[in-house]
C-alpha positions as CSV (number, residue, x, y, z in Angstrom):
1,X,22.0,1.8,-2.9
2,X,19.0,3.6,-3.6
3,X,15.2,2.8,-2.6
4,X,12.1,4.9,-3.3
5,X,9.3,4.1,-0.7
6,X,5.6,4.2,-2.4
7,X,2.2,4.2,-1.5
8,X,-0.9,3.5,-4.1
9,X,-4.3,2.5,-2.3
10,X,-7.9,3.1,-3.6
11,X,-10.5,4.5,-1.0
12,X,-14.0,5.4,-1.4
13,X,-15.3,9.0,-1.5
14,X,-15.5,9.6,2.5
15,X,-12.1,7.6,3.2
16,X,-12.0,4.2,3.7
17,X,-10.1,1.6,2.2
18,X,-12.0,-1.0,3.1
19,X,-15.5,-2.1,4.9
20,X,-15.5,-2.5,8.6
21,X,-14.4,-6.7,8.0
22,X,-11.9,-5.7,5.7
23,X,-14.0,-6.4,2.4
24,X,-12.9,-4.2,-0.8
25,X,-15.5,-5.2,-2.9
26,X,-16.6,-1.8,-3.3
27,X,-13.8,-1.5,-6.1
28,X,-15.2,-4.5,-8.2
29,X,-17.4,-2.5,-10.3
30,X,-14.0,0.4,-11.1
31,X,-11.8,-2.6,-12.2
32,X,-12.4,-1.9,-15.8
33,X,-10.9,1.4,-15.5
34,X,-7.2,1.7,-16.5
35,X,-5.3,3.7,-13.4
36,X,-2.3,2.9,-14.8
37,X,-1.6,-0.6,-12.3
38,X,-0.1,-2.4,-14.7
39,X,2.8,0.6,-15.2
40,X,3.3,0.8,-12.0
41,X,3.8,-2.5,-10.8
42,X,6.2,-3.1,-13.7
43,X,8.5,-0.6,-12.0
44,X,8.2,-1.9,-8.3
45,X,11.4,-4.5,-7.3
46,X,10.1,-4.4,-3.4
47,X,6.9,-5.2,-1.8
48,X,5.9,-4.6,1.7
49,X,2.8,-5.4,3.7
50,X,1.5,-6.3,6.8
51,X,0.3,-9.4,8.8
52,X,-3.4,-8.5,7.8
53,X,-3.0,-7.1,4.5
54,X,-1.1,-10.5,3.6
55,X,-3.8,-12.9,4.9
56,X,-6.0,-11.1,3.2
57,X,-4.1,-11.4,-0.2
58,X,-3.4,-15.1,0.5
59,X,-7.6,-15.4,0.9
60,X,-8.3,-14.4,-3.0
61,X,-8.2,-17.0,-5.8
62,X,-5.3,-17.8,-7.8
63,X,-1.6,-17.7,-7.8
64,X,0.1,-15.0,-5.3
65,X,-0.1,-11.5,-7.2
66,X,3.5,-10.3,-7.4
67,X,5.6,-13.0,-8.1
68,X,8.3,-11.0,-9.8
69,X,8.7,-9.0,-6.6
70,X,11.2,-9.5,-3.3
71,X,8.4,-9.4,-0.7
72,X,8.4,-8.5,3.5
73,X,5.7,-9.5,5.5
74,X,6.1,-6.9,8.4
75,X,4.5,-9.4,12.0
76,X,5.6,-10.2,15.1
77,X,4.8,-13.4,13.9
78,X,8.3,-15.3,13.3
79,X,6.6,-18.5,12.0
80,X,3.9,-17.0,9.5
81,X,3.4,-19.5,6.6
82,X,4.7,-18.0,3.5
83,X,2.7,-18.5,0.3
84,X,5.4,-18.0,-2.4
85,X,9.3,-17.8,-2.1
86,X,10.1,-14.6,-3.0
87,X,8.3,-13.3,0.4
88,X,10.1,-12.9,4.0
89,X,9.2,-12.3,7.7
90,X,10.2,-9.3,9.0
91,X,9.9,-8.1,12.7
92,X,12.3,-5.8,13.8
93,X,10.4,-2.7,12.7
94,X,10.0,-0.3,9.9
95,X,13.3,1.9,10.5
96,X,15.7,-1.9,10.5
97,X,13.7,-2.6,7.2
98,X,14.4,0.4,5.3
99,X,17.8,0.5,6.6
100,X,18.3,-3.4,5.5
101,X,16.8,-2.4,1.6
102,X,18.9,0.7,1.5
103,X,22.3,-1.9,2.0
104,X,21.5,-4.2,-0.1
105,X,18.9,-3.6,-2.4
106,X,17.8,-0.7,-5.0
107,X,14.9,0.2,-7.0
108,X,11.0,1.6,-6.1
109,X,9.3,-0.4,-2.8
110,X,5.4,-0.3,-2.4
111,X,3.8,-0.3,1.1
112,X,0.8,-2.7,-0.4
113,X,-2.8,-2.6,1.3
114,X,-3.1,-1.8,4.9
115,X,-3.4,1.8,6.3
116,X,-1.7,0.8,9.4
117,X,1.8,-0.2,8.1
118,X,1.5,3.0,5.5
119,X,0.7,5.1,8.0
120,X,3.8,4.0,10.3
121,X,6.1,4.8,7.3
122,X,4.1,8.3,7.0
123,X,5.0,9.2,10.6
124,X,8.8,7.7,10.5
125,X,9.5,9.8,7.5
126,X,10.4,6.8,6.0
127,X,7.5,7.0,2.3
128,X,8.5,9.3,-0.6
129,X,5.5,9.3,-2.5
130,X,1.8,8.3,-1.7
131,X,-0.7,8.0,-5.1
132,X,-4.7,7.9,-3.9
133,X,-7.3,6.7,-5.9
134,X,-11.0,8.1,-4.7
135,X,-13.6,5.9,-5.9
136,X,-17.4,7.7,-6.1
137,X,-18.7,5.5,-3.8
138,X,-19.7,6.2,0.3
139,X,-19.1,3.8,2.2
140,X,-20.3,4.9,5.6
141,X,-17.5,3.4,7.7
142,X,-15.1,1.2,8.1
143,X,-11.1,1.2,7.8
144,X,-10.0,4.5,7.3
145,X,-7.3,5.7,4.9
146,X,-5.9,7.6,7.5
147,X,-6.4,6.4,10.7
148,X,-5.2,8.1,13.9
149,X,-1.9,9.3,13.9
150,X,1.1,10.4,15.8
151,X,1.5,13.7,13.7
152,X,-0.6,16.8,13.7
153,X,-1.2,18.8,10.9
154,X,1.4,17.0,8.7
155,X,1.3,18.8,4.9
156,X,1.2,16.9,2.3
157,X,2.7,18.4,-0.9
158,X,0.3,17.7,-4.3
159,X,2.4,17.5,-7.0
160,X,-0.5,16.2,-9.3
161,X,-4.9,15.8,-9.2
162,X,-6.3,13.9,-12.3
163,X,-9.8,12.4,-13.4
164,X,-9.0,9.2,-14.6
165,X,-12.0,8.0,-17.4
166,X,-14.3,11.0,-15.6
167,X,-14.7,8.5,-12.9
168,X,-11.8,8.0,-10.6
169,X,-9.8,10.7,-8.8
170,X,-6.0,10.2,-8.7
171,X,-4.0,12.5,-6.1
172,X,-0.3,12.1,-5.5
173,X,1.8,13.5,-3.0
174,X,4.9,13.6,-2.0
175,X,7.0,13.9,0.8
């Protein structure tokens, strides 16, 4: 079977996803602004996130976000409470994971949220594609798109750069 591992995260202008208590509020005011979500999550069959990432989806209002998707919550947590049945625990590490959806699923996966998780797929080789979404807005600090790394001077190949309503800047790479 056949997977394709994905990446699509916003950040601000000087590179962070999120402020320093994990707060992406900063993208409240761009939600108006068509970056083509709604397409893309139409073609993703897989969803993968972290511990954090998923407590801080399960925090928002309303019903759980992508009901229509198989989900993995990557922990070392065996017992985490699961808000909707289509989402698993997984702890036995990226590489187990991928080779698990390879045998016995197909379709596109998205590594949702978290910089941490993404960047473990970056440096296993394991993500084919990574879309960015710069928002004009500084944020000072807080958690880094790219945190620090295990690779050094890992190229990224552009395959495209849009301005999305003069506004928003879209980059995606592949790898």
């Amino acid at each position: 079977m056949s997977i394709q591992i994905k990446g699509y995260i916003a950040t601000s202008a000087d590179g962070y996803i999120a402020t320093q208590d994990g707060s992406v509020d900063f993208l409240t005011p761009f939600q108006s602004i068509d970056c083509g979500y709604d397409d893309f999550i139409k073609d993703i069959d897989i969803v993968i996130m972290g511990r954090k990432t998923y407590e801080v989806i399960c925090s928002f209002d309303g019903e759980w976000p992508y009901p229509n998707q198989k989900g993995f919550i990557v922990t070392s947590q065996p017992h985490l409470a699961l808000y909707h049945p289509s989402l698993s625990v997984w702890g036995l590490g990226v590489h187990a994971l991928v080779n698990h959806l390879k045998q016995n699923f197909k379709g596109n996966v998205w590594i949702v949220g978290g910089t941490q998780l993404q960047n473990t797929f970056i440096e296993q080789n394991l993500i084919n594609s990574l879309e960015v979404f710069i928002m004009p807005v500084l944020l000072g600090n807080g958690i880094p798109l790219f945190p620090s790394y295990n690779l050094h001077g890992y190229r990224l190949k552009s395959i495209n750069a849009e301005m999305i309503e003069n506004t928003i800047i879209k980059h995606t790479y592949i790898f």
